[in-house]
The first five atom37 places (N, CA, C, CB, O) and aatype in JSON, in Angstrom:
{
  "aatype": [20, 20, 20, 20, 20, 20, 20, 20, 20, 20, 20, 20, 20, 20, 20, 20, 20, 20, 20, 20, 20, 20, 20, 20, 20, 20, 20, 20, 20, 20, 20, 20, 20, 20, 20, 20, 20, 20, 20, 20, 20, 20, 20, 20, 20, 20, 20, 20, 20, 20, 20, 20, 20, 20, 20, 20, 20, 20, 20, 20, 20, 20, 20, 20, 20, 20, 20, 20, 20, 20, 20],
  "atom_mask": [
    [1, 1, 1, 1, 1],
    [1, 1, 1, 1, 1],
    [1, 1, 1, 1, 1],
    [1, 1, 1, 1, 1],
    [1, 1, 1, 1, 1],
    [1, 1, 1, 1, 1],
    [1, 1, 1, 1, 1],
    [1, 1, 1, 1, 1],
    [1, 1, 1, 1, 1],
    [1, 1, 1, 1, 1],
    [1, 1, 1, 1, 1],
    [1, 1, 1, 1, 1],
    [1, 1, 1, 1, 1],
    [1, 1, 1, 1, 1],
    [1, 1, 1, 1, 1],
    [1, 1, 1, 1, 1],
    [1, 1, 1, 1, 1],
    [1, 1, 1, 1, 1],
    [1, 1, 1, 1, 1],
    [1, 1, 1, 1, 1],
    [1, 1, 1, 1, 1],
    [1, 1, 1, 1, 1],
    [1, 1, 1, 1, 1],
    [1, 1, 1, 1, 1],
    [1, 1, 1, 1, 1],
    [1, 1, 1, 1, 1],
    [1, 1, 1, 1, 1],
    [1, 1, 1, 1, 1],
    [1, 1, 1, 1, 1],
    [1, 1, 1, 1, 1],
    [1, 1, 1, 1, 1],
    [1, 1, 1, 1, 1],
    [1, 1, 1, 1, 1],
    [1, 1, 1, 1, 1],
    [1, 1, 1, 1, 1],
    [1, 1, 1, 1, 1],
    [1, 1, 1, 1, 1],
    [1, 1, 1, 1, 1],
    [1, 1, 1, 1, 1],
    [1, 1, 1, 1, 1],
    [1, 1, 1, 1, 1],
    [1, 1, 1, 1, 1],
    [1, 1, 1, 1, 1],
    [1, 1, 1, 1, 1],
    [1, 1, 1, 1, 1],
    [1, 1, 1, 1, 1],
    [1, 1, 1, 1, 1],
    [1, 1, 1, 1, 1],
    [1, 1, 1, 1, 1],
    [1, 1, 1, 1, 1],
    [1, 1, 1, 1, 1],
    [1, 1, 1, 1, 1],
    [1, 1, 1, 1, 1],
    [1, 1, 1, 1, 1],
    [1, 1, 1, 1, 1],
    [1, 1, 1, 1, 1],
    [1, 1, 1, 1, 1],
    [1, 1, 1, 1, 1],
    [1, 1, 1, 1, 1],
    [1, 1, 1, 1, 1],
    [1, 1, 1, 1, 1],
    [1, 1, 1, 1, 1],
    [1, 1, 1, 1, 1],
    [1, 1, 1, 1, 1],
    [1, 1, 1, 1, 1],
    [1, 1, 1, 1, 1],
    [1, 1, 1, 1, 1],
    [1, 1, 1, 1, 1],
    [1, 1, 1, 1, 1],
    [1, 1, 1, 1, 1],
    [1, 1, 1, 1, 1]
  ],
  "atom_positions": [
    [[17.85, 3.27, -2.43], [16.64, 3.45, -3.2], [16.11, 2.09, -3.61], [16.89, 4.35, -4.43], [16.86, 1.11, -3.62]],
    [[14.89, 2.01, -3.93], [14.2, 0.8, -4.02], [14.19, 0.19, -5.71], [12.65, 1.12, -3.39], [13.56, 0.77, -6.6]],
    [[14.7, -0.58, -5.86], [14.83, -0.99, -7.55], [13.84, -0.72, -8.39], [14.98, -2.42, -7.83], [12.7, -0.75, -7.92]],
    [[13.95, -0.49, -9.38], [13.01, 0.2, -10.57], [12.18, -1.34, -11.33], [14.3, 1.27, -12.01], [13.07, -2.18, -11.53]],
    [[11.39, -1.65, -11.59], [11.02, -2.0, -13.01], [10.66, -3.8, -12.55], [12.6, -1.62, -14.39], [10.79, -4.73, -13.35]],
    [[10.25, -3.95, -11.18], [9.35, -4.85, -11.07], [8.26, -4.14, -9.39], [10.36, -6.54, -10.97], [8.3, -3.19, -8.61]],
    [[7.4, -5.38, -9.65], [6.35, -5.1, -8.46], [7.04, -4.59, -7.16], [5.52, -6.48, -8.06], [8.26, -4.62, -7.09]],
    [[6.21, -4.09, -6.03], [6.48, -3.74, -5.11], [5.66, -4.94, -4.24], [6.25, -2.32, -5.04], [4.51, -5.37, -4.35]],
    [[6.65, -5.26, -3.41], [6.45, -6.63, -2.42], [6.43, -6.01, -0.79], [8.0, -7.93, -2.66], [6.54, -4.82, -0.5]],
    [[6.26, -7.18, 0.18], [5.72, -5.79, 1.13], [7.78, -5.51, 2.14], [3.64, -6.63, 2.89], [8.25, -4.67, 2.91]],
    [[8.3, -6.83, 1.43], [9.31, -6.19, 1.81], [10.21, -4.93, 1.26], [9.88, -7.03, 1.93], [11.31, -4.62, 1.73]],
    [[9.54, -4.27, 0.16], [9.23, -2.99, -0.15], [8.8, -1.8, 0.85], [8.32, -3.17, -0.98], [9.22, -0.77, 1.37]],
    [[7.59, -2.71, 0.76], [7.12, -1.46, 1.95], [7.43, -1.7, 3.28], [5.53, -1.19, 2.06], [6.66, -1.03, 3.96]],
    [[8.07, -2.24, 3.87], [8.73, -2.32, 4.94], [9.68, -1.33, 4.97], [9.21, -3.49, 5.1], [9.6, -0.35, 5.71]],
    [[10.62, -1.57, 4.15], [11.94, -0.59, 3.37], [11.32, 0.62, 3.58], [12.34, -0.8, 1.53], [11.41, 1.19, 4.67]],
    [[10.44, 1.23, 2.23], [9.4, 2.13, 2.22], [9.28, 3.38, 3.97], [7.96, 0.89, 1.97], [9.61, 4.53, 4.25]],
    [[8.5, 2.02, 4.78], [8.28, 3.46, 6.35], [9.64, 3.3, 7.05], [6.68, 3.02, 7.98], [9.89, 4.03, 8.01]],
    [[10.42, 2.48, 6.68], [11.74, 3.09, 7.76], [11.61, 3.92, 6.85], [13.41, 2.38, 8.18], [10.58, 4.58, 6.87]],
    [[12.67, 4.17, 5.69], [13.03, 5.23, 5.07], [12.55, 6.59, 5.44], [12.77, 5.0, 3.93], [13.26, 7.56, 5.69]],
    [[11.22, 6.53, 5.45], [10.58, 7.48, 6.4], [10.27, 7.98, 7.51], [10.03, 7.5, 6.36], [9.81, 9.06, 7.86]],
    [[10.77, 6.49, 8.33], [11.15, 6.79, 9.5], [12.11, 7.24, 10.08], [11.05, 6.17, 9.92], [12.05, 8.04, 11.02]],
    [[13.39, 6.66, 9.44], [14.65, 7.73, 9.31], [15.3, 8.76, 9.01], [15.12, 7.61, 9.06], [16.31, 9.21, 9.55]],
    [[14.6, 9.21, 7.96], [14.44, 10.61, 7.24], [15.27, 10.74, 6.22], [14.67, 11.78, 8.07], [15.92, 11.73, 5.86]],
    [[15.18, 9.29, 5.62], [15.42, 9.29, 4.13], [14.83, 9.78, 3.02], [15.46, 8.36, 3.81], [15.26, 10.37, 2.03]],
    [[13.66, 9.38, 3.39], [12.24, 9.65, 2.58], [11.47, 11.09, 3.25], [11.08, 8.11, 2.84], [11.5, 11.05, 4.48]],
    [[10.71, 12.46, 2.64], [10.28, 13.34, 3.23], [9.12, 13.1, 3.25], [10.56, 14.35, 2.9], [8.49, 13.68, 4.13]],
    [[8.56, 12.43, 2.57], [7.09, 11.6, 2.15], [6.92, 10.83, 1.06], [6.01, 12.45, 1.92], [7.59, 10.72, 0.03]],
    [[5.71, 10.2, 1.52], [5.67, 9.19, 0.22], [4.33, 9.05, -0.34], [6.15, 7.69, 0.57], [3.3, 9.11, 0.33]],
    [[4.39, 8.81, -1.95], [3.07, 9.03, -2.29], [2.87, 7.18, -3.05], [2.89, 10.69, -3.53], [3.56, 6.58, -3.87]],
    [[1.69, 6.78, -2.33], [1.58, 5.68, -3.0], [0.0, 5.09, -2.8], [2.73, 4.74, -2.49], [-0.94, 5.72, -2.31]],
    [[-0.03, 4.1, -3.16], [-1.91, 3.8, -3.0], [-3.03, 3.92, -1.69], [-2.13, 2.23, -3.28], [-3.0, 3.46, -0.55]],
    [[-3.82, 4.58, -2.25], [-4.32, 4.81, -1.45], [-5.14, 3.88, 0.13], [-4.81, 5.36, -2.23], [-5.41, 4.32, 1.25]],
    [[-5.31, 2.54, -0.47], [-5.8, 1.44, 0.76], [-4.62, 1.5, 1.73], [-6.07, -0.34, 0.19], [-4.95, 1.77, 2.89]],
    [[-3.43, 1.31, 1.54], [-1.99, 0.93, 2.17], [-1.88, 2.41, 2.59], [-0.61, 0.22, 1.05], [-1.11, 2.4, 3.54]],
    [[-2.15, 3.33, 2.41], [-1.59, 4.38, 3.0], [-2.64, 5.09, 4.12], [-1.14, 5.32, 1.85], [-2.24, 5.81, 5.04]],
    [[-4.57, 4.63, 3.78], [-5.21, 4.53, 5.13], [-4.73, 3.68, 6.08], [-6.45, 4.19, 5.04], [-4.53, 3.98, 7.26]],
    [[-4.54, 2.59, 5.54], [-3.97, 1.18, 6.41], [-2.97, 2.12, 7.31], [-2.97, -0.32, 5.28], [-3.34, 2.87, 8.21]],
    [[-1.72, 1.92, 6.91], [-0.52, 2.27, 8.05], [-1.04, 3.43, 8.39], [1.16, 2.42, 7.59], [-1.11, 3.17, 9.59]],
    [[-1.51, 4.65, 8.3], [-1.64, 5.37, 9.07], [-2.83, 5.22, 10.26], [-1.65, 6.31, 8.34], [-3.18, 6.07, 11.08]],
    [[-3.28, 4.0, 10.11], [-4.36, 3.48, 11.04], [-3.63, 2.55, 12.53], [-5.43, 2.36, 9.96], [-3.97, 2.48, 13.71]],
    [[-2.61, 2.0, 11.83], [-1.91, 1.05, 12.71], [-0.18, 1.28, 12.99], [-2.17, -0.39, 11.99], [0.66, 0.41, 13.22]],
    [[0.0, 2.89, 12.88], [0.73, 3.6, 13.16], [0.92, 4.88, 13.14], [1.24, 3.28, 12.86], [1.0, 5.67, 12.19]],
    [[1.03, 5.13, 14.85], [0.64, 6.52, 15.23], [1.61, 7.29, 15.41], [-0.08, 6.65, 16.3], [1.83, 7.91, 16.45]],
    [[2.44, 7.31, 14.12], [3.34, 8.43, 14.11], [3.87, 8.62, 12.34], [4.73, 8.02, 15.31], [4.96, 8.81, 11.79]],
    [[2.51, 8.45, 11.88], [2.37, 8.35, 10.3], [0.71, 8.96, 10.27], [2.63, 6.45, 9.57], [-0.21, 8.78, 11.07]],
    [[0.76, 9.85, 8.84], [-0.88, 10.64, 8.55], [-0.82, 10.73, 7.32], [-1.3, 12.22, 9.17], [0.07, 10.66, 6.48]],
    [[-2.2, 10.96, 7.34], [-1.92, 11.33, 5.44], [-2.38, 12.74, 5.28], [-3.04, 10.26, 4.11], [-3.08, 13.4, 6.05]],
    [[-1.92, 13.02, 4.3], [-2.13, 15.14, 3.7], [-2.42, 14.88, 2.54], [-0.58, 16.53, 3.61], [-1.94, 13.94, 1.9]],
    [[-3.42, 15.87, 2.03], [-3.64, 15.85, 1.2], [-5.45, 14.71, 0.77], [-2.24, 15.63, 0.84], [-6.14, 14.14, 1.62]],
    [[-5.69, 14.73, -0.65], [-6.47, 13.81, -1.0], [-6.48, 12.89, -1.85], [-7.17, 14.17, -1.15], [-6.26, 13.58, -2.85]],
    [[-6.56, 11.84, -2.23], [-6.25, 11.03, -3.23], [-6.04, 11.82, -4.69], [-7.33, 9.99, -3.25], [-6.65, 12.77, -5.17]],
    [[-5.06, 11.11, -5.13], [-4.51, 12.0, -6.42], [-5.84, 11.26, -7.81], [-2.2, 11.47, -6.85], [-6.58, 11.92, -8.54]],
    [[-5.73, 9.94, -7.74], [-6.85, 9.31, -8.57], [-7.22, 8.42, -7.88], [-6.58, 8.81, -9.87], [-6.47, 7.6, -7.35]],
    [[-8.37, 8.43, -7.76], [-9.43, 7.45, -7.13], [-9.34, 6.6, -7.97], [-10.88, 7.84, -6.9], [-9.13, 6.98, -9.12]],
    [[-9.43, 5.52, -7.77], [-9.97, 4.1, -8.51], [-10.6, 2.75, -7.62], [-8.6, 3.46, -9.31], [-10.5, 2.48, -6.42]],
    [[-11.35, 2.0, -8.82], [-12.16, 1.16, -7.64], [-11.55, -0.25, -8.09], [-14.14, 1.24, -7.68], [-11.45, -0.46, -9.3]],
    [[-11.19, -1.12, -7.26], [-10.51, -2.28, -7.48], [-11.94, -3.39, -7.46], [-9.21, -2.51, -6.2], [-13.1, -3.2, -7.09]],
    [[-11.4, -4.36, -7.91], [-12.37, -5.65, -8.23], [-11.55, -7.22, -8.47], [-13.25, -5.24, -9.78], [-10.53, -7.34, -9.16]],
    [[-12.04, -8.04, -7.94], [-11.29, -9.4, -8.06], [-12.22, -10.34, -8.46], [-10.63, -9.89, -6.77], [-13.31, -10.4, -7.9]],
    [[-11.86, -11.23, -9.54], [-12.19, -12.1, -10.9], [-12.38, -13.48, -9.63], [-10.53, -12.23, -12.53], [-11.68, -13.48, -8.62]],
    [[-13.32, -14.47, -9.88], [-12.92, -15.78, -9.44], [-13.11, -16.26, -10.33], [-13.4, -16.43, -8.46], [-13.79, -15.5, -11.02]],
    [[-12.79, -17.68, -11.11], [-13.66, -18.86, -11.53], [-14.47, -19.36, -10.85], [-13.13, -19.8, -11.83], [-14.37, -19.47, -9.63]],
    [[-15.64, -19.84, -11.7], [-16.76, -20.54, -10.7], [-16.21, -22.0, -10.06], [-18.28, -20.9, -11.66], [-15.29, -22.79, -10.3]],
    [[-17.13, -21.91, -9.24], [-16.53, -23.39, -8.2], [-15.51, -23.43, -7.4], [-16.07, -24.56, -8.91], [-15.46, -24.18, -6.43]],
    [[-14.53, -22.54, -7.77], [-13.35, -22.42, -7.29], [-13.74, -22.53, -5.52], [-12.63, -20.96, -7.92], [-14.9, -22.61, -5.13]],
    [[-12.37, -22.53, -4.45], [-12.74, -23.33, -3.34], [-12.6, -21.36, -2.83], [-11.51, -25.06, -2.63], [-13.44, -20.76, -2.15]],
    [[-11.9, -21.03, -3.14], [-12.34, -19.44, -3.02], [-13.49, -18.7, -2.82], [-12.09, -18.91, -3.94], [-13.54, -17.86, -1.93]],
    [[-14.64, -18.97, -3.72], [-15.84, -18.45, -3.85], [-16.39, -19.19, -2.95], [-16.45, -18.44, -5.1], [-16.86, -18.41, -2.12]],
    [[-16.65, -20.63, -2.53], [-16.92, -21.19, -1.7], [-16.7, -20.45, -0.21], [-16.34, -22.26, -1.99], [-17.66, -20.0, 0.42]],
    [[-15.38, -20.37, 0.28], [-14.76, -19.27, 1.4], [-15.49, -18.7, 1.44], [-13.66, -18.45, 1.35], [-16.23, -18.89, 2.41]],
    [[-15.89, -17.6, 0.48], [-16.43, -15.96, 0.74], [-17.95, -16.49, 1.19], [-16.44, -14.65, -0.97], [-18.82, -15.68, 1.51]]
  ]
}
């Protein structure tokens, strides 16, 4: 099982689709971008069901930053 009581890293979710790939895991419920994602770029994974809570994400810059510049 995956340790309790810090972030999930993606060597998490690596862990995460074996588990499911092995049939540790019967399913898994987790955010919704990452769970269109892999089921997009792996075709032997779907999703059921509909998002449990929608939410809309947003990211902060400081001005000037070489970031905002990028975009």
């Amino acid at each position: 099982m995956l340790p309790a009581g810090r972030p999930c890293c993606p060597q998490d979710e690596a862990q995460m689709l074996q588990m499911l790939r092995n049939g540790t895991l019967d399913a898994l419920i987790f955010e919704d971008t990452f769970v269109r994602y892999q089921a997009s770029v792996n075709c032997d994974m779907y999703v059921a069901g509909i998002p449990y809570k929608p939410y809309d994400d947003a990211f902060a810059f400081t001005n000037g930053t070489s970031l905002v510049r990028a975009l």
